[in-house]
N, C-alpha and C positions, 0 to 999 in steps of 0.2 A: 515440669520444672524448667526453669531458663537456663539457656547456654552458660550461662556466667558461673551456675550456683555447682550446673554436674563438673562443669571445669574444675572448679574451687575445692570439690568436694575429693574431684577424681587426684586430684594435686595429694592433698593432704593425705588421702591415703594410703600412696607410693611412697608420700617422704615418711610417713609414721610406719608403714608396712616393711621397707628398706631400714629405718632406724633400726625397730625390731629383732631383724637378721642381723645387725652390728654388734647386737647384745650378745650374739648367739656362735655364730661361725668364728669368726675371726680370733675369739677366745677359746675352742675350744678343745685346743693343745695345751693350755695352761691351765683352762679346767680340769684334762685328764691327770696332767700332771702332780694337781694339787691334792688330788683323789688317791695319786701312788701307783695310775696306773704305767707299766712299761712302756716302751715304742711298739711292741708286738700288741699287747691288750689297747694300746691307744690306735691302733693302726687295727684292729680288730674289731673296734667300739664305729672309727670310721668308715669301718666298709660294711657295716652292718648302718648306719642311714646311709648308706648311696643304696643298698641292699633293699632297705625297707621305701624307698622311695622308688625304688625301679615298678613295684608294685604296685605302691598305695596311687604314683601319679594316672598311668594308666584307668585305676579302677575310680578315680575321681573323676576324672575327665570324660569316662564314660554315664558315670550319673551324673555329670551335670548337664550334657548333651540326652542324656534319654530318658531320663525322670526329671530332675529338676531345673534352677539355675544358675548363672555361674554365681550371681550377687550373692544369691542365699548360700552355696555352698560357700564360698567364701565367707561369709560372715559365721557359719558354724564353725568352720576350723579355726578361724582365727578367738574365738570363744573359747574353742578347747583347748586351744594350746597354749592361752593366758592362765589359764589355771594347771595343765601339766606340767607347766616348765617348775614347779614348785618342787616336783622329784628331785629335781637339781640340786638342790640347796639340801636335802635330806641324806643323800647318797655318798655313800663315803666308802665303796668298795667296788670293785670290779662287777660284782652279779646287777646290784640296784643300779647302776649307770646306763647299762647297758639294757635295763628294762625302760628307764625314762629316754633313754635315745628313743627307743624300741616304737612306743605311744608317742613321746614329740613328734618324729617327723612323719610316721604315719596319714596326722594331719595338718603339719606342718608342709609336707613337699612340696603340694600341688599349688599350696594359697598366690604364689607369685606369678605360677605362670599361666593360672586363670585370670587371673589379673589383668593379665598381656592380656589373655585373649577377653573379655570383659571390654579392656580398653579399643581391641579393633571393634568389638561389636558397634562401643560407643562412636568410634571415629565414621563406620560406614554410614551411619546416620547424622554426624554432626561432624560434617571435615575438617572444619576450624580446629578442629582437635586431632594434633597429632601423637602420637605413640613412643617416635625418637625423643622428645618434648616432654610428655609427661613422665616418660623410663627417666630422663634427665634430672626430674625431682627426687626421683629414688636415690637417683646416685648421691644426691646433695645429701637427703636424710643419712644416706649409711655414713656419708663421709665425716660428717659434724658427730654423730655419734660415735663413731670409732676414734676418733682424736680425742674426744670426754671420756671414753670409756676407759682407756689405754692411761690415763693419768687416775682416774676412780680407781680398777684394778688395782693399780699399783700404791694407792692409799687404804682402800677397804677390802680389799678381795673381791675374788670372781663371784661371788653371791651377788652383790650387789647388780651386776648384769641381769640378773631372772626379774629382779624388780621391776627396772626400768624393763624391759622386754613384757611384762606382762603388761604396765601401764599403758605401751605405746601400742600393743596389738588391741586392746581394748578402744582405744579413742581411732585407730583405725578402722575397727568394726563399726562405731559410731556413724561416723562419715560417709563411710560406705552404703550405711543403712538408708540414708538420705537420698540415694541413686538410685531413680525410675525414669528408663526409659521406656519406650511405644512398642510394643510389640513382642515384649519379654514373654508374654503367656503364647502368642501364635507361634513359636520357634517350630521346624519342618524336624521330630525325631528321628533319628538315624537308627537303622538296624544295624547288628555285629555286622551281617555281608560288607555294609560298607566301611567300616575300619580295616576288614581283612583285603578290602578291595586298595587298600592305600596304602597293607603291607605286602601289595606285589607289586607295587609300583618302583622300579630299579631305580628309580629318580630320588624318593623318597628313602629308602634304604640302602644306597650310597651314600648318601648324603648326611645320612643318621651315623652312618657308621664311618666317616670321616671326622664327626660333631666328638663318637665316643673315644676313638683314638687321640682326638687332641684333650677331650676330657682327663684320661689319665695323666700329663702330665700337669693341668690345670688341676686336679683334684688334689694331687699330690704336693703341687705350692700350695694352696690356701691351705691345707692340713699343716704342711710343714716348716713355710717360710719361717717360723719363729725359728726352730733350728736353725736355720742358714743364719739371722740376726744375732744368734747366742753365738753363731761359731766365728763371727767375725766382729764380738766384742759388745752386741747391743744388749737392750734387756726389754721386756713386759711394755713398757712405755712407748720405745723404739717401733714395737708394733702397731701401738693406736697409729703413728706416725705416718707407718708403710699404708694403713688401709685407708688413711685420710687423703695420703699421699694419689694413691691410685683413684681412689671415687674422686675426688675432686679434678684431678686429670682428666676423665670420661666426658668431662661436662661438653667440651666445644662439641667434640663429634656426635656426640645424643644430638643434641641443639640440631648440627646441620645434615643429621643421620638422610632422612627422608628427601634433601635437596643432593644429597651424594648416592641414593638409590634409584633416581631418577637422571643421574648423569653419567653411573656409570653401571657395566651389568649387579647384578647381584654377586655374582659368585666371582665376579672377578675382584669383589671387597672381601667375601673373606677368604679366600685365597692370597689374598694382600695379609690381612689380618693372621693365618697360620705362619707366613713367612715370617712377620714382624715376631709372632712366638718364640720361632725358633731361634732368630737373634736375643730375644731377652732373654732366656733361660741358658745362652748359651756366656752370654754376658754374665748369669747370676752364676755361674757355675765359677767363673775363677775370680769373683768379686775380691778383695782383698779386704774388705771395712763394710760396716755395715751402714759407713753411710753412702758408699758406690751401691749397696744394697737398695738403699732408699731411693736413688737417683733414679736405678735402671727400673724401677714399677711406676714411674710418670709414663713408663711407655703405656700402662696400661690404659692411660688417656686416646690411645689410638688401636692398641688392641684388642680390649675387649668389647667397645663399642661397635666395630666395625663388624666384630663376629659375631655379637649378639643381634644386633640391627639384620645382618643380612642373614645371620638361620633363621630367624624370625619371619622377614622377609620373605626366603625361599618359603616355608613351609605354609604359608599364608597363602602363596602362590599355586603352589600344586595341592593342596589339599582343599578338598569342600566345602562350602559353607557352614554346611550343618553339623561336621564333625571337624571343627577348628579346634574347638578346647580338647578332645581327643587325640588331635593332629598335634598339638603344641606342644600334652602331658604325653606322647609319645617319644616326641622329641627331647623332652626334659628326661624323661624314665630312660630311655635304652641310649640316648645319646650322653646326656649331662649325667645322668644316677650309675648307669653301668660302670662309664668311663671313671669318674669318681670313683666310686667301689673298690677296681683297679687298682687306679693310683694311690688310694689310701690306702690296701693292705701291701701295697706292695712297696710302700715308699715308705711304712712303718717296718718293713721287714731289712729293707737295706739300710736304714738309720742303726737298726740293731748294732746292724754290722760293720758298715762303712759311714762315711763321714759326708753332710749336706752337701757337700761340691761332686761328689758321686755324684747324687741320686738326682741332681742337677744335669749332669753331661747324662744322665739313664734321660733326664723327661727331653732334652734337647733332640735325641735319637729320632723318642717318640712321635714327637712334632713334627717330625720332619717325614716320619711314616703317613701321617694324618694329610699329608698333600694330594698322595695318589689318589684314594678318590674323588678329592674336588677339582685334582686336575683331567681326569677323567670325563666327571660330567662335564665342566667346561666346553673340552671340544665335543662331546659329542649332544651337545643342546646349544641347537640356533637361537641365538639370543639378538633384541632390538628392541633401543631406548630403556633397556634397564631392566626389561621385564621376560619373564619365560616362557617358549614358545615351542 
């Protein structure tokens, strides 16, 4: 296949793969809501997918590294999760909710962040293709979606999200299916020793476990920001607003991700990147208006770019060739899934009680916990020209 056609293909399936998720996350405090679940059961329901993805990424990541590959699994999940999200639209109680979370994200976790690695596979053999670059079309897909969706919502209800979410994982798997590259059947399989050989690496589990502590206070905005917009006057619409707001922000830094990884260390971007956290959340915690609400997530144009780029980065670095998509869905499961977890039942637990400007100044704390060990590794890893040594 020509460079032109895997670009084109690898394009449309980040922007259709990211729209997908716009249908899904960013709505689904108002789905819980609309079901009657509480902040305790919504905050229950959320830590049960960080829960069931701490799992499923892991156990994905290893079959696609030692039996099969990433294209094919990907293209299964994203099959079966155009036809589960259909529980959605059925469920109308606390028990069947929490069984289609249960099956959605199962195999839904892992689909994005084999993707990532999918996409380095593709880059090391076709350079022209970068990763900051094509992650950048993602952002665009979530972000045009979330602004449609956020006005749909508020005319037809949250059903209408599974639709479009089923349609777009569908023509995503399409595209996908299109993508062959050289060498996909010769891949060097990896035994268990070496995945366990990468969880004694202090490099690697520092660096996870500074990922999961900032998770928690990330897990617990994307669950909750809708609270914080309710309590400062916005509504349903407000939201498509905020996530249109924030992807569309990402865009420059995606773009110039890979020319900012080569000029400056790695870890000193996301180091940059938690600090910039702790100023937003600490910013969203005495917002007065929901439209200082909206303002202060254009930061997310510089921090979550900056932090995804460079954990991606590190761990592309220090981990193996042959156990990348297990190296990535390690970092997704125990860093992003844990952390999550976390910050959703725990940030459905003080909503109960206290009021989104709390639990705002709780994630600010967090974030600010989440620096020791990347300032850690920092000094004690010789770094030159951007890279880990």
């Amino acid at each position: 296949m020509k460079f032109n056609r895997i670009k084109r293909n690898l394009i449309l399936h980040y922007f259709l793969g990211y729209g997908s998720l716009a249908c899904y996350f960013p709505f689904l405090a108002v789905y819980f809501k609309s079901r009657g679940l509480t902040y305790i059961e919504s905050g229950m329901a959320f830590s049960l997918s960080s829960l069931v993805s701490i799992v499923a990424q892991p156990f994905w990541g290893y079959i696609t590294d030692r039996y099969l590959n990433k294209r094919l699994v990907i293209l299964i999940n994203m099959l079966v999760c155009s036809v589960i999200i259909y529980l959605y639209i059925f469920a109308n109680s606390f028990a069947p909710v929490m069984i289609g979370v249960f099956l959605l994200i199962f195999f839904q976790s892992s689909i994005m962040s084999i993707s990532d690695a999918f996409c380095y596979e593709i880059s090391d053999k076709m350079p022209q293709i970068n990763y900051g670059q094509i992650r950048l079309v993602g952002s665009i897909g979530f972000a045009v979606l979330s602004l449609v969706l956020g006005v749909l919502v508020q005319q037809f209800g949250i059903n209408i999200n599974f639709y479009i979410y089923s349609a777009l994982f569908i023509l995503a798997a399409i595209f996908l299916s299109d993508i062959h590259i050289a060498g996909e059947s010769n891949i060097k399989r990896p035994a268990a020793s070496d995945i366990l050989q990468v969880l004694k690496d202090y490099k690697f589990i520092l660096f996870v476990a500074s990922v999961m502590i900032l998770n928690i206070s990330l897990g617990a905005h994307s669950s909750y920001i809708v609270s914080l917009i309710e309590a400062t006057g916005g509504n349903v619409a407000n939201l498509g607003i905020v996530w249109f707001a924030q992807a569309i922000a990402e865009l420059p830094i995606f773009y110039l991700g890979t020319r900012l990884l080569k000029k400056f260390n790695v870890l000193n971007l996301y180091i940059a990147a938690v600090i910039l956290y702790i100023l937003r959340m600490f910013l969203s915690s005495i917002s007065p208006s929901h439209y200082m609400v909206i303002g202060i997530q254009l930061m997310q144009g510089i921090t979550y770019p900056l932090y995804l780029v460079a954990a991606m980065e590190y761990v592309n670095i220090i981990v193996p060739d042959k156990i990348r998509a297990s190296g990535i869905t390690l970092l997704s499961s125990l860093g992003f899934g844990l952390g999550a977890l976390i910050g959703n039942f725990g940030g459905g637990y003080i909503l109960q009680y206290r009021d989104p400007f709390f639990l705002y100044s709780i994630m600010t704390l967090i974030c600010c916990t989440a620096l020791a060990p990347a300032l850690f590794l920092r000094f004690k890893t010789k770094a030159a020209n951007g890279c880990i040594k």
